[in-house]
C-alpha positions in Angstrom: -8.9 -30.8 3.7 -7.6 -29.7 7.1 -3.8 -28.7 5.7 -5.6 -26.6 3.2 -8.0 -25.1 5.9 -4.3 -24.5 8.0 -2.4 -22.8 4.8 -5.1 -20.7 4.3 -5.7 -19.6 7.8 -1.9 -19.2 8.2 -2.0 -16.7 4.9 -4.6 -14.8 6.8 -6.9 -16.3 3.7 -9.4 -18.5 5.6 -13.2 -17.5 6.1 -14.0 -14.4 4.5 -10.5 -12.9 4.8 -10.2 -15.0 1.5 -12.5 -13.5 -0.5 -11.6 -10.2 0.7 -8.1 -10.1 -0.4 -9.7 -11.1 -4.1 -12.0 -8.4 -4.3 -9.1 -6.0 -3.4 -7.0 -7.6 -5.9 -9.8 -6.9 -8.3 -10.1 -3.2 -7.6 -6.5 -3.2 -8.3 -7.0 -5.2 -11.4 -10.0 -3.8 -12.9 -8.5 -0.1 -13.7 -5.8 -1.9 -16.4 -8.8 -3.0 -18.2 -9.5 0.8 -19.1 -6.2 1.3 -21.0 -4.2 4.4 -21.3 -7.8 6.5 -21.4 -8.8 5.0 -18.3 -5.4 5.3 -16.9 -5.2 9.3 -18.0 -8.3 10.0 -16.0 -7.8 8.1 -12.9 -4.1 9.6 -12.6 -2.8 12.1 -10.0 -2.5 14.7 -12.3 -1.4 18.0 -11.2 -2.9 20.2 -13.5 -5.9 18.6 -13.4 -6.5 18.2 -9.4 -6.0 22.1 -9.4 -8.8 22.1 -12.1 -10.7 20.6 -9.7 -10.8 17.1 -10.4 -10.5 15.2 -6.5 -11.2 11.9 -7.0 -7.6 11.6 -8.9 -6.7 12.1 -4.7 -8.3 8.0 -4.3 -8.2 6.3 -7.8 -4.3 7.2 -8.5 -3.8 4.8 -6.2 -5.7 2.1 -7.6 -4.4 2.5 -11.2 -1.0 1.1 -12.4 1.5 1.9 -15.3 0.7 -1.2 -17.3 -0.6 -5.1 -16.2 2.6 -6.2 -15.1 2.8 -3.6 -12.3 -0.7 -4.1 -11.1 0.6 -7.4 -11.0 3.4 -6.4 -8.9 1.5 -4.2 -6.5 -1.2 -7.2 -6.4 1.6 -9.8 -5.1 2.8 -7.2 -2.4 -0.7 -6.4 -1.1 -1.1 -10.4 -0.9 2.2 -10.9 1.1 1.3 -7.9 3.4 -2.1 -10.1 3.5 -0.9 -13.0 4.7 1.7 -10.6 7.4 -0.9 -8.6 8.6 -4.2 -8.8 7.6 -5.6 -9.7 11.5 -3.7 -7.0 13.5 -6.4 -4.1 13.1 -9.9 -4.4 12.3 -11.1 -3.6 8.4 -12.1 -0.1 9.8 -8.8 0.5 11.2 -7.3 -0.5 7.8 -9.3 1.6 5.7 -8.1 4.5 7.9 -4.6 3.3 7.7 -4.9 3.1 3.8 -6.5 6.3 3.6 -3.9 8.1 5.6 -1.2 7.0 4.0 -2.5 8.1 0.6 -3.6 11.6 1.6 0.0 11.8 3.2 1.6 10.9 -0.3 -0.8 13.0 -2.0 0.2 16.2 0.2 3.6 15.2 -0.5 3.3 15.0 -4.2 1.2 18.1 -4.6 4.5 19.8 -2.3 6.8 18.4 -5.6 6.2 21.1 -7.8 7.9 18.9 -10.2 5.9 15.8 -10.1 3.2 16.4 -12.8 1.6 12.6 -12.2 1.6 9.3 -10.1 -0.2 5.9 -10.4 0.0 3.1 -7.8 -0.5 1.0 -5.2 3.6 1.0 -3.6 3.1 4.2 -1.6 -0.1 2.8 0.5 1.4 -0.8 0.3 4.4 1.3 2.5 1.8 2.4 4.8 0.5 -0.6 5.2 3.9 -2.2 6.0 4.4 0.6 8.6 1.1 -0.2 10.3 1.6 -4.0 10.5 4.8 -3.6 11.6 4.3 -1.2 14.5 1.0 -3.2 15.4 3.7 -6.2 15.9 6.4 -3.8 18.0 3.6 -2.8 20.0 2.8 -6.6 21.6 6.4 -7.2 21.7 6.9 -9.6 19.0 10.3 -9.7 17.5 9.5 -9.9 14.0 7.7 -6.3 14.6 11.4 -4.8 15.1 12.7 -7.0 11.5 10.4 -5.9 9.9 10.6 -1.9 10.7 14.5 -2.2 10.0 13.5 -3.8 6.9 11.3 -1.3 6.0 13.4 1.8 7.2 16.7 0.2 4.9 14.5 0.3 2.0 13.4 3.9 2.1 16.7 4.8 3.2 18.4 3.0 0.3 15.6 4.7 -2.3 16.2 7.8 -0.7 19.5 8.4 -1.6 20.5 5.2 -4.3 16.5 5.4 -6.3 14.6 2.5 -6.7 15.7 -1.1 -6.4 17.2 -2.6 -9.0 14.8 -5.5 -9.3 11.3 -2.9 -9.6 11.9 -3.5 -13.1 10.2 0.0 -13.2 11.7 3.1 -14.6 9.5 5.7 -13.7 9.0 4.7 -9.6 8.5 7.4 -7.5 10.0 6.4 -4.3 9.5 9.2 -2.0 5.4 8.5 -2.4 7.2 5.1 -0.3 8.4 7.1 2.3 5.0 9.3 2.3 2.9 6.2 2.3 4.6 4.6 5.6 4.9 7.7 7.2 1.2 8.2 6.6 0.3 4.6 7.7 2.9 5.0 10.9 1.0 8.6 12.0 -2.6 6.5 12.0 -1.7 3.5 13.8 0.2 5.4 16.2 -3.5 6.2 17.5 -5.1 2.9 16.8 -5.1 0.1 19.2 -4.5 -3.3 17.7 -5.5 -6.5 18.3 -3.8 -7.8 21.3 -3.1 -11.3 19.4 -3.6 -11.6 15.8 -7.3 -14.2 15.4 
């Protein structure tokens, strides 16, 4: 029992980090059940935020193009999990989260030619950001990989589009480099944890 207790601490996954990282999953999950319909009215949609319709702003995030990309965006909020789950408190998170998707929704309603976005990628980029200037910021090496990492991608989608592995036609990269801009600008005024618990 104590190498499972160790794998799961290790993934950030032990206690009720565990069950956390499932329910997230299932927000994430629980949109594909609604089908297209559910996925029409839970879109960023530009005609319809300037209608009035704001909560598109939060739930384009949560809903994906189709099972296999919720899938997709579920395995890279699990490995961002297990990197950084214990480097701000939830409360810091949730503002981290939150500021990187307002930053990629100002920067999508700024695209006049983006009519509408789904997904999880642009925060997941925030995210990234966050975790890895928590890790810069108390000197740990892997804090500086992880940055170059992070800037190589958004650089290469920047000017090449998205990876060839995304498997996704229809990614929207630059809400990537909104996303981890957004997530950078808020942790740049939160104080991490000193050592990950």
């Amino acid at each position: 029992m104590k190498p499972v207790r160790r794998l799961l601490r290790s993934l950030n996954c032990a206690g009720p980090l565990g069950p956390a990282l499932l329910g997230a999953c299932a927000v994430l999950l629980l949109p594909a059940l609604t089908g297209e319909a559910g996925r029409a009215l839970l879109r960023y949609d530009r005609a319809a935020l300037a209608a009035g319709q704001w909560w598109r702003l939060l739930t384009a995030h949560l809903v994906h193009l189709d099972i296999r990309h919720t899938l997709l965006n579920c395995l890279g909020l699990a490995l961002l999990w297990a990197l950084f789950a214990r480097d701000y408190s939830p409360r810091q998170w949730a503002r981290i989260a939150l500021g990187a998707m307002a930053a990629i929704d100002a920067g999508l309603w700024c695209d006049s030619t983006l009519l509408w976005y789904v997904g999880s990628s642009g925060a997941l980029h925030g995210v990234m950001a966050a975790g890895a200037l928590a890790h810069v910021r108390r000197g740990e090496r892997d804090g500086w990989v992880l940055a170059g990492l992070l800037a190589v991608k958004l650089a290469y989608e920047h000017w090449l589009g998205a990876l060839p592995f995304s498997g996704l036609d229809t990614v929207v990269v630059s809400a990537h480099l909104y996303g981890a801009l957004g997530g950078a600008a808020v942790a740049a005024f939160l104080k991490p944890r000193r050592a990950p618990l």
